[in-house]
C-alpha positions as CSV (number, residue, x, y, z in Angstrom):
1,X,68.8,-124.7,-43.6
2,X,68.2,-121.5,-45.5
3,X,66.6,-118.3,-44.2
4,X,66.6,-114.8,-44.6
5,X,67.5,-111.9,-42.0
6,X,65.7,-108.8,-43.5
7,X,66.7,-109.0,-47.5
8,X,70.4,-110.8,-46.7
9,X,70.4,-115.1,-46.9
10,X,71.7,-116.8,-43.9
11,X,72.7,-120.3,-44.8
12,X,72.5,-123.0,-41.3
13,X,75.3,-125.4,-42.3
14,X,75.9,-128.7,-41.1
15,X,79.1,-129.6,-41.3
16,X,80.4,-133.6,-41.2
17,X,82.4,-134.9,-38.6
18,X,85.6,-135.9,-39.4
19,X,86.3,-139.7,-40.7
20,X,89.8,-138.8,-39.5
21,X,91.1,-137.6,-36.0
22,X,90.8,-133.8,-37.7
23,X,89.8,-131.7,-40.1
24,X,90.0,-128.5,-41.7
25,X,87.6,-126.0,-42.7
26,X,86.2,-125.5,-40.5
27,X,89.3,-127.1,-38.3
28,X,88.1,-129.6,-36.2
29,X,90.3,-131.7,-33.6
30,X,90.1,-134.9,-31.6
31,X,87.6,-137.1,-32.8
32,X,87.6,-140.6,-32.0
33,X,87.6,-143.2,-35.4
34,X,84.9,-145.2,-36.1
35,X,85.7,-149.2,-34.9
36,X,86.7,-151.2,-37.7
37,X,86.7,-155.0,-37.1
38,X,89.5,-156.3,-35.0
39,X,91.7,-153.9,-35.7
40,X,88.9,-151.6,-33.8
41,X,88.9,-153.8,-30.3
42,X,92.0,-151.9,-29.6
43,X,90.4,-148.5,-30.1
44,X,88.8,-145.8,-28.0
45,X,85.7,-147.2,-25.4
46,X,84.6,-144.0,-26.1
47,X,84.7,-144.3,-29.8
48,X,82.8,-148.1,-29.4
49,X,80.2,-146.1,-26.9
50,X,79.9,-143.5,-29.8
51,X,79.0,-146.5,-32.5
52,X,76.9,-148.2,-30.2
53,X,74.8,-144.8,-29.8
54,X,75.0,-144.1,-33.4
55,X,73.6,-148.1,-34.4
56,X,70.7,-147.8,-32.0
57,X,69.7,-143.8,-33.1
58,X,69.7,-145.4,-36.8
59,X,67.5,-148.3,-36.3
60,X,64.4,-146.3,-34.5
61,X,65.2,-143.9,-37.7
62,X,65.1,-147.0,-39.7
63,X,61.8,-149.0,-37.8
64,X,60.4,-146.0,-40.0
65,X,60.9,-147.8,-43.5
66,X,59.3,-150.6,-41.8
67,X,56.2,-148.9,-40.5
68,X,55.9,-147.8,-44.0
69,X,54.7,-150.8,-45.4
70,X,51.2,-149.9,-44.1
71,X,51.0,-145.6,-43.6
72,X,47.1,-146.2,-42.3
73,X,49.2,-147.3,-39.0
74,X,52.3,-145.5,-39.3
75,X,53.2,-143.8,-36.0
76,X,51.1,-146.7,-34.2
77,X,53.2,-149.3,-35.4
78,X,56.8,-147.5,-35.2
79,X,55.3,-146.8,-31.7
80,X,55.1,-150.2,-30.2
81,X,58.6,-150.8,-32.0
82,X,60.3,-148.1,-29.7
83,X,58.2,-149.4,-26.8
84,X,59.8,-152.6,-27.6
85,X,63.6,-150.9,-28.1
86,X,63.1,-149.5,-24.2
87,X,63.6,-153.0,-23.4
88,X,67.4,-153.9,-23.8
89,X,67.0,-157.4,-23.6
90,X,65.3,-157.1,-26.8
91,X,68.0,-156.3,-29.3
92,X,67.6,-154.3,-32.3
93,X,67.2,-156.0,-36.2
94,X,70.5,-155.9,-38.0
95,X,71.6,-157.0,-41.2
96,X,74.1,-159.4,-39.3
97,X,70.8,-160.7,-37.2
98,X,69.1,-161.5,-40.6
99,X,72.0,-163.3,-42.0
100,X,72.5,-165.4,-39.0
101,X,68.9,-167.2,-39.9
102,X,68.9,-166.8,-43.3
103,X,72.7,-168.0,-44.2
104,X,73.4,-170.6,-41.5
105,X,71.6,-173.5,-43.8
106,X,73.8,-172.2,-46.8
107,X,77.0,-172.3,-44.9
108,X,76.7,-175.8,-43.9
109,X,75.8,-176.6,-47.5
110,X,78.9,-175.2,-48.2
111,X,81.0,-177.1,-45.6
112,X,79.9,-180.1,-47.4
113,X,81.1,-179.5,-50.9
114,X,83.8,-177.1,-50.9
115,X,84.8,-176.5,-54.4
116,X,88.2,-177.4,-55.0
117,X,90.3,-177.4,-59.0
118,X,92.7,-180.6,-59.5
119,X,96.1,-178.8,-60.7
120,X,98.5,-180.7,-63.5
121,X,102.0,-180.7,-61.9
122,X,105.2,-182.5,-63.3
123,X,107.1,-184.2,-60.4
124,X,109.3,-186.7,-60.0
125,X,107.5,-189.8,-59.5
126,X,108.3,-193.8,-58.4
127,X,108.0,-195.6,-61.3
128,X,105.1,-197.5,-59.5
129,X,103.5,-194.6,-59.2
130,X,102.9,-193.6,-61.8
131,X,99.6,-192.7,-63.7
132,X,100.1,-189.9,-66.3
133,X,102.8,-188.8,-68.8
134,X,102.6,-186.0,-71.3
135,X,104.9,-184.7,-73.9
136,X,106.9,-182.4,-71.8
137,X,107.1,-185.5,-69.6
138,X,108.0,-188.1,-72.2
139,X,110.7,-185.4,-73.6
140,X,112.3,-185.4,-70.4
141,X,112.2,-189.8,-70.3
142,X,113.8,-189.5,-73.7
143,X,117.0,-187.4,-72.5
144,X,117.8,-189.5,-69.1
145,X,120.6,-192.0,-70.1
146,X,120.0,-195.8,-70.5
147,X,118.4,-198.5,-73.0
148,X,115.1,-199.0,-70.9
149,X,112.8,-197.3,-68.6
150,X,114.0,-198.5,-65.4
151,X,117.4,-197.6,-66.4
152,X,116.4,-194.2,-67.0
153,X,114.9,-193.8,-63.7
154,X,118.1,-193.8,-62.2
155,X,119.1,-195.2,-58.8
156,X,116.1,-193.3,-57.1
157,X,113.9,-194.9,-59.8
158,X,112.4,-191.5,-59.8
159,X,110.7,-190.4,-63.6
160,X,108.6,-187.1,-64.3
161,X,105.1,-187.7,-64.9
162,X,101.7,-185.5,-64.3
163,X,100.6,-185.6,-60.8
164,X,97.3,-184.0,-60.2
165,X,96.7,-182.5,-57.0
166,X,93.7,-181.2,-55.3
167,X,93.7,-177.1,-54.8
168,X,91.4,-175.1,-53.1
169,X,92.1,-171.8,-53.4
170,X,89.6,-170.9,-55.6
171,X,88.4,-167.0,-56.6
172,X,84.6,-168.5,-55.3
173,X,86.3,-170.1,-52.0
174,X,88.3,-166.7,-51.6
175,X,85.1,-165.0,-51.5
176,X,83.8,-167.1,-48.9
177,X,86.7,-166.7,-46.5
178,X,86.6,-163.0,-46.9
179,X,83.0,-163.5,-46.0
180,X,83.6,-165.4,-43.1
181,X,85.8,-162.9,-41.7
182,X,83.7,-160.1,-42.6
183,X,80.3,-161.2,-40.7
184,X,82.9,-162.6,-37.8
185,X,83.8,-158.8,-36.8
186,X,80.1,-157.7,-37.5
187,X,78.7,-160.3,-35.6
188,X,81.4,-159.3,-32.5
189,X,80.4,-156.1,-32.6
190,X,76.9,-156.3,-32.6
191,X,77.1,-158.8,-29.7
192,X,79.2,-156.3,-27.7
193,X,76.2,-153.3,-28.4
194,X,74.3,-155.9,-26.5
195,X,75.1,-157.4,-23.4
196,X,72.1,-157.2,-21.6
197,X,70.3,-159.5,-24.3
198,X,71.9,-162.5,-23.9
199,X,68.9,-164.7,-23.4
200,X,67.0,-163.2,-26.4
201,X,66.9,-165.5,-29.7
202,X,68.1,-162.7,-31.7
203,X,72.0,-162.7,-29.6
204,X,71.9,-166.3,-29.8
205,X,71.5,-166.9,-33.3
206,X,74.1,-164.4,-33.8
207,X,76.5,-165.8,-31.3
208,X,76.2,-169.4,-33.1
209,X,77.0,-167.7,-36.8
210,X,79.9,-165.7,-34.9
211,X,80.8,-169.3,-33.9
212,X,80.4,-171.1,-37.3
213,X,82.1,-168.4,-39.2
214,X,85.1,-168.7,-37.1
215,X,85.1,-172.6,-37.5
216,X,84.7,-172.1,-41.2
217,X,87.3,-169.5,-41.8
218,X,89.4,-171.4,-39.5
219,X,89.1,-174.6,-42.0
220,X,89.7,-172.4,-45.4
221,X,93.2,-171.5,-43.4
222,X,94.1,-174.8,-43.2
223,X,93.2,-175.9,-47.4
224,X,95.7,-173.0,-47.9
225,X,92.8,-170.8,-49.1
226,X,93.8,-166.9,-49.4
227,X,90.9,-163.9,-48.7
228,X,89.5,-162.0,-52.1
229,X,89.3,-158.1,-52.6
230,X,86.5,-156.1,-52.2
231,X,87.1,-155.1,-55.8
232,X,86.7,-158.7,-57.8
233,X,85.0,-159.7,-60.6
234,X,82.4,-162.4,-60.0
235,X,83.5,-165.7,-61.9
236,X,80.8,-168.4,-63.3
237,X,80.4,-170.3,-59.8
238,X,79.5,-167.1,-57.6
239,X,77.0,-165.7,-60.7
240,X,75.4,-169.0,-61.2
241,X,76.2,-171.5,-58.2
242,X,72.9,-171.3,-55.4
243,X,75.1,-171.7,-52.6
244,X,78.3,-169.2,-53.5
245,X,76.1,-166.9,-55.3
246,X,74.0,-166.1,-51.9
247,X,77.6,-166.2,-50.0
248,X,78.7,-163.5,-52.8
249,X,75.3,-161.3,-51.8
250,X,75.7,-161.6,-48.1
251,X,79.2,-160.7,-48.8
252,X,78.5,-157.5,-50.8
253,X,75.3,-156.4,-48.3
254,X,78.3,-156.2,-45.5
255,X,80.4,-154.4,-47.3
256,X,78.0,-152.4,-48.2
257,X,77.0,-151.5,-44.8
258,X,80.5,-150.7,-44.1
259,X,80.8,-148.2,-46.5
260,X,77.4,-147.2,-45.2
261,X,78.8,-146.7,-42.0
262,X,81.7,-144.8,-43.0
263,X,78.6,-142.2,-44.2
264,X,76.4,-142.3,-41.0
265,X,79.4,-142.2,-38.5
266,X,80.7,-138.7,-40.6
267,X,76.4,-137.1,-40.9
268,X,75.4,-138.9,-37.5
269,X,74.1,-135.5,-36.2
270,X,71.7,-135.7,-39.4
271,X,70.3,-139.0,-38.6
272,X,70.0,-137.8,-34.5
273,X,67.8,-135.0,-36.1
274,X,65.7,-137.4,-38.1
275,X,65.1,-139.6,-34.7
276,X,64.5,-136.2,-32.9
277,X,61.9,-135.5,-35.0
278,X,60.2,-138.9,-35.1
279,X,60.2,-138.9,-31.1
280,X,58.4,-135.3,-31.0
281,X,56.0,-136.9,-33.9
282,X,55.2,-139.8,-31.3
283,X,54.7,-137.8,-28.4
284,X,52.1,-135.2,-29.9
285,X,50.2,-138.5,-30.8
286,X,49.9,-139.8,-27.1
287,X,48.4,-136.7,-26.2
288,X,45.0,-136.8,-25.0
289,X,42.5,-135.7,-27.2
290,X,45.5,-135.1,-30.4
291,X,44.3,-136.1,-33.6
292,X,46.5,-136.4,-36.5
293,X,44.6,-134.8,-38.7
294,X,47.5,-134.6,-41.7
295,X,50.2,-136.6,-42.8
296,X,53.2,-135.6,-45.3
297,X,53.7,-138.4,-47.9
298,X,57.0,-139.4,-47.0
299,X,59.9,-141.8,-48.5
300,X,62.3,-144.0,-46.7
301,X,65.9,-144.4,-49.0
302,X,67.2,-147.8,-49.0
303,X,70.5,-145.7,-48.0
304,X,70.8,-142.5,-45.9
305,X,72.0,-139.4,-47.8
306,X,74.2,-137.7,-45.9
307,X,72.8,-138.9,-42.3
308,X,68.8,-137.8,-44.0
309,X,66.9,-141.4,-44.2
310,X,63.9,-140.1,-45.4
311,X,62.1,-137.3,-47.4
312,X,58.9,-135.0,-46.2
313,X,57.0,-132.0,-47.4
314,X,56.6,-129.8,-44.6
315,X,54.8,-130.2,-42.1
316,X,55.7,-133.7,-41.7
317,X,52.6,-134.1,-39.3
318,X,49.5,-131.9,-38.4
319,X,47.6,-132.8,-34.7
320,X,44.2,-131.3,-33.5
321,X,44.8,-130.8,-30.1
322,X,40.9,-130.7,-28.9
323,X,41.6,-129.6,-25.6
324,X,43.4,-127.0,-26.2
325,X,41.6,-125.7,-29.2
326,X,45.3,-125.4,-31.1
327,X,46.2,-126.8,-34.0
328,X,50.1,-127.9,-33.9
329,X,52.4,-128.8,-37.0
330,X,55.5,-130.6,-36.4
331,X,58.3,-128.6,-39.0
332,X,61.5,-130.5,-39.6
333,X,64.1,-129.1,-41.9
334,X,61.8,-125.8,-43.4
335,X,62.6,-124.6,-46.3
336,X,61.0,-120.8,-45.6
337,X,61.8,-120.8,-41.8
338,X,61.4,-117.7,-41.4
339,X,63.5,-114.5,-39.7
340,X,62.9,-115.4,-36.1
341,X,63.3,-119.4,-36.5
342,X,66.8,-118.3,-38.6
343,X,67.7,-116.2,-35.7
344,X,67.0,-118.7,-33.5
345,X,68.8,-121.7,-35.7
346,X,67.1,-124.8,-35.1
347,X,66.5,-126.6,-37.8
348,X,62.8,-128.0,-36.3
349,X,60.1,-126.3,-34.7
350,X,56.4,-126.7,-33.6
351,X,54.2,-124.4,-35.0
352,X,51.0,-123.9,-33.3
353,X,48.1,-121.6,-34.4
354,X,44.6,-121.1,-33.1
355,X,42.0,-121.9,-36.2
356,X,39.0,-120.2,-34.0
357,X,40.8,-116.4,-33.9
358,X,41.6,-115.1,-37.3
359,X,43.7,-112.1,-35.4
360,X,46.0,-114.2,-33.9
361,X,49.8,-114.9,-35.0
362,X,51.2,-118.9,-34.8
363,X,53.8,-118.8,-32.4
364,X,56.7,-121.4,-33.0
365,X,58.1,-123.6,-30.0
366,X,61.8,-124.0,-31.6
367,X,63.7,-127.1,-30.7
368,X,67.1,-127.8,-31.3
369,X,69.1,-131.4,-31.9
370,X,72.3,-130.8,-31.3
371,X,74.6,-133.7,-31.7
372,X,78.3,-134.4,-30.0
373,X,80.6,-136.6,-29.1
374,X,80.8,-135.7,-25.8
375,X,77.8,-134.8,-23.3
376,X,76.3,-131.2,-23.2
377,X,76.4,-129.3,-20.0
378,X,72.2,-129.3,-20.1
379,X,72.3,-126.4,-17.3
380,X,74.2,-124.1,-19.6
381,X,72.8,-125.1,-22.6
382,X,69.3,-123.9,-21.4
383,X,69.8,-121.1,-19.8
384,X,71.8,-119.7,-23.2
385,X,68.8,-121.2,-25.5
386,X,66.7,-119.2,-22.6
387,X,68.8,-116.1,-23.5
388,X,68.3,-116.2,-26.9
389,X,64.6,-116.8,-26.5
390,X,63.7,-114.1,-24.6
391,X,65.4,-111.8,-26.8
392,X,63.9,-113.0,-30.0
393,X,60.2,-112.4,-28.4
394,X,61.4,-109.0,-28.0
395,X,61.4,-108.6,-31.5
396,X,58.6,-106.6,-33.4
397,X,56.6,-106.8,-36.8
398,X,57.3,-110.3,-37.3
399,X,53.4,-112.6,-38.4
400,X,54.9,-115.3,-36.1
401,X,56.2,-115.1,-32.9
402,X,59.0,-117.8,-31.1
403,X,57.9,-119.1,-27.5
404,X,59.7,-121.2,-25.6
405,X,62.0,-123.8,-26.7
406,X,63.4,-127.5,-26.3
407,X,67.0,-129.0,-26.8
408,X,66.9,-132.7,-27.3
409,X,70.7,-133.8,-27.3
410,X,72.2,-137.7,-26.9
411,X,72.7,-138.6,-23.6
412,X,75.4,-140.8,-23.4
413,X,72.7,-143.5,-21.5
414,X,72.5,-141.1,-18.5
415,X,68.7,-139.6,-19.3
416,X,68.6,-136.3,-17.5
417,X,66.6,-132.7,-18.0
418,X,67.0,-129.3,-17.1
419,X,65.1,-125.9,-17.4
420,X,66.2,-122.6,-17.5
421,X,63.3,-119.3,-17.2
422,X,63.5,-116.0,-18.7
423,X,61.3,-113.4,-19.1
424,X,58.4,-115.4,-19.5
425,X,59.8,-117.7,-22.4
426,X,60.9,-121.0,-20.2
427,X,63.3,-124.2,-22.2
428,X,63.2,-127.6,-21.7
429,X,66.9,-129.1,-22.1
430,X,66.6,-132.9,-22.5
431,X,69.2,-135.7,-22.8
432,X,68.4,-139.0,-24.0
433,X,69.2,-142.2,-26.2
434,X,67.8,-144.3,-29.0
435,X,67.2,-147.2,-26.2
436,X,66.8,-148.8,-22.9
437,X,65.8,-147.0,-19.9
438,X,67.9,-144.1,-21.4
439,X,64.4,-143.6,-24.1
440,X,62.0,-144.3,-22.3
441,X,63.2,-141.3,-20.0
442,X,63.8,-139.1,-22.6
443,X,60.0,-139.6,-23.9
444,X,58.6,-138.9,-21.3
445,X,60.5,-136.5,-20.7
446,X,59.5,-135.2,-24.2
447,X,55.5,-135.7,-22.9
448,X,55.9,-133.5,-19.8
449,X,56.8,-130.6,-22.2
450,X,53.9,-130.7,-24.0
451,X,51.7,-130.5,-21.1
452,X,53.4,-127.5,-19.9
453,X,52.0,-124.0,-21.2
454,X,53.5,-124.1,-24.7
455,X,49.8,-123.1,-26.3
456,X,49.6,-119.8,-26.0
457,X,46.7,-118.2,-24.2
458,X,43.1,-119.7,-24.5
């Protein structure tokens, strides 16, 4: 985020965490690696609790895209999908879940005709045996001693001859065991993300593809078939061939979300900001008597850049608050914040004005996201957002004025809030997650702010 302090620029960085257990500049130490696969079973709980956290933050973010198909029912529609993620034995969509309906009809299609090449070999063969000569063959025959055939075979009556066998490790079947493996690990881990869901048809359909890729991969092992390379070239039969081409695509949408992952794990405080600012979006519109009165065109990427899934003009949302006579924009990511939001560094804020008193200043309600691996010390963290506050009300000859403030931070499935009060400017620390019991806390958590005395005098 970008501001100014007087005539100097102040730049609000956000800097990536670390794909590696450090980094430098600024130096960073100790983070946990993102699970990869089996190889990640072995690593961190605390790096698994941090995926889990980071999956279910990205699909609320990404129940947005969805909602999107009809904006006349946006926020009611993405509503009732986090009503429905409060329930964990409801488990979120996945790439893996849709693959698990969609490709389970192709993979038994496949089982039944596995391509296999017949590969030209010259072997010793029993003369009864055999079926094929050619001129390497026949060359051989011709410099074996004797008058006759069967003299030439020798005791053994052994000749060469072409033996064709059947092989099937093919660049198409490689693909498909590289596959296999692939949605195996996927599937594992989204299973472990939810245990509580075991009775839902979502976790079994996903259990019985983790089950037939393993068979399947199992079976390639034993025709001697190897794994492909992310980095192939797509032969004839995976371009043109209905049942390896969609293996290919599944293929390629997993390794694509891999690398996606890679992405999301490094800007995950991004994509926490994003869901921040959806859940403050959701909460203004439960209000009684709020009208959304405004909404910012906005539009959902197929892939997040850096942690950012979608794109707003600002104000993302406008409410009419009748009640209360206050008009209340929801600011996420300004790009004019202004001296006293810059001060304060939060990169969203509610801005609230009253359109019946030309004389009056908006105020701002700032609210910081701050994202970590580990859980904030909510206490502490409010009473120093308290401190900074109450100084930055203090401050004169600014058109807009900062009151009170809210911290919405992960928390680690252990919902919890704290306040801390200073000099008449009071913030609301809140700790919450992207599902179960852990978000429905944390929204209504988010709902008793708003009632509080936010408004400004009426």
């Amino acid at each position: 985020m970008r501001g100014k302090i007087g005539e100097r620029r102040r730049d609000l960085l956000q800097h990536p965490y670390p794909k590696r257990h450090s980094s430098k500049a600024p130096t960073r130490e100790g983070f946990p690696l993102r699970p990869r696969g089996k190889a990640g079973e072995e690593a961190d709980p605390d790096a698994f609790a941090a995926l889990a956290r980071m999956n279910e933050v990205t699909a609320r973010v990404q129940e947005l895209g969805e909602a999107l198909d009809d904006p006349s029912t946006l926020w009611r529609h993405l509503a009732a999908a986090w009503d429905r993620a409060e329930r964990e034995e409801d488990p979120r969509m996945a790439e893996i879940v849709r693959q698990a309906r969609e490709m389970s009809p192709v993979l038994k299609q496949f089982r039944e005709r596995i391509r296999r090449v017949l590969r030209r070999n010259r072997e010793l063969t029993p003369l009864d045996r055999v079926q094929e000569m050619d001129r390497g063959s026949m060359q051989w025959l011709s410099r074996q001693p004797g008058r006759s055939t069967a003299e030439r075979a020798g005791a053994a009556q052994r000749i060469l001859a072409v033996v064709r066998h059947e092989n099937f490790d093919t660049l198409e079947n490689r693909v498909t065991h590289a596959y296999l493996r692939l949605a195996g690990d996927v599937g594992r881990e989204w299973i472990r993300e939810h245990p509580k869901a075991q009775g839902s048809s979502r976790y079994q359909a996903v259990l019985s593809y983790v089950k037939l890729c393993k068979s399947l991969a199992a079976e390639l092992v034993q025709l001697g078939v190897g794994i492909s390379s992310a980095d192939m070239t797509p032969n004839y039969v995976l371009l043109e061939d209905r049942v390896y081409r969609e293996i290919r695509e599944a293929w390629e949408a997993l390794l694509r979300r891999e690398k996606a992952l890679d992405e999301l794990w490094a800007w995950q405080a991004q994509t926490w900001t994003d869901f921040t600012v959806l859940a403050m979006v959701l909460a203004l519109g439960e209000m009684d008597g709020a009208q959304l009165v405004a909404q910012a065109p906005i539009q959902f990427r197929d892939e997040a850049a850096n942690g950012i899934w979608f794109e707003q003009e600002r104000p993302i949302a406008v409410f009419w608050v009748k009640s209360l006579g206050r008009v209340v924009e929801v600011m996420a990511r300004p790009e004019v914040p202004g001296t006293l939001l810059t001060h304060a560094r939060a990169h969203v804020a509610l801005r609230i004005s009253n359109p019946f008193d030309a004389t009056a200043f908006p105020h701002r309600v700032a609210v910081w996201t701050p994202h970590a691996m580990d859980r904030l010390d909510l206490e502490t963290a409010a009473e120093e957002a308290g401190l900074r506050v109450s100084q930055l009300m203090k401050v004169s000859n600014q058109q807009e004025r900062i009151r009170h403030g809210l911290i919405l931070t992960p928390g680690h499935h252990q919902p919890q809030a704290a306040q801390a009060d200073r000099n008449g400017a009071f913030v609301q620390a809140i700790a919450f997650d992207a599902a179960g019991p852990s978000l429905n806390a944390g929204r209504n958590f988010i709902r008793a702010f708003l009632q509080r005395d936010i408004w400004g005098a009426t």
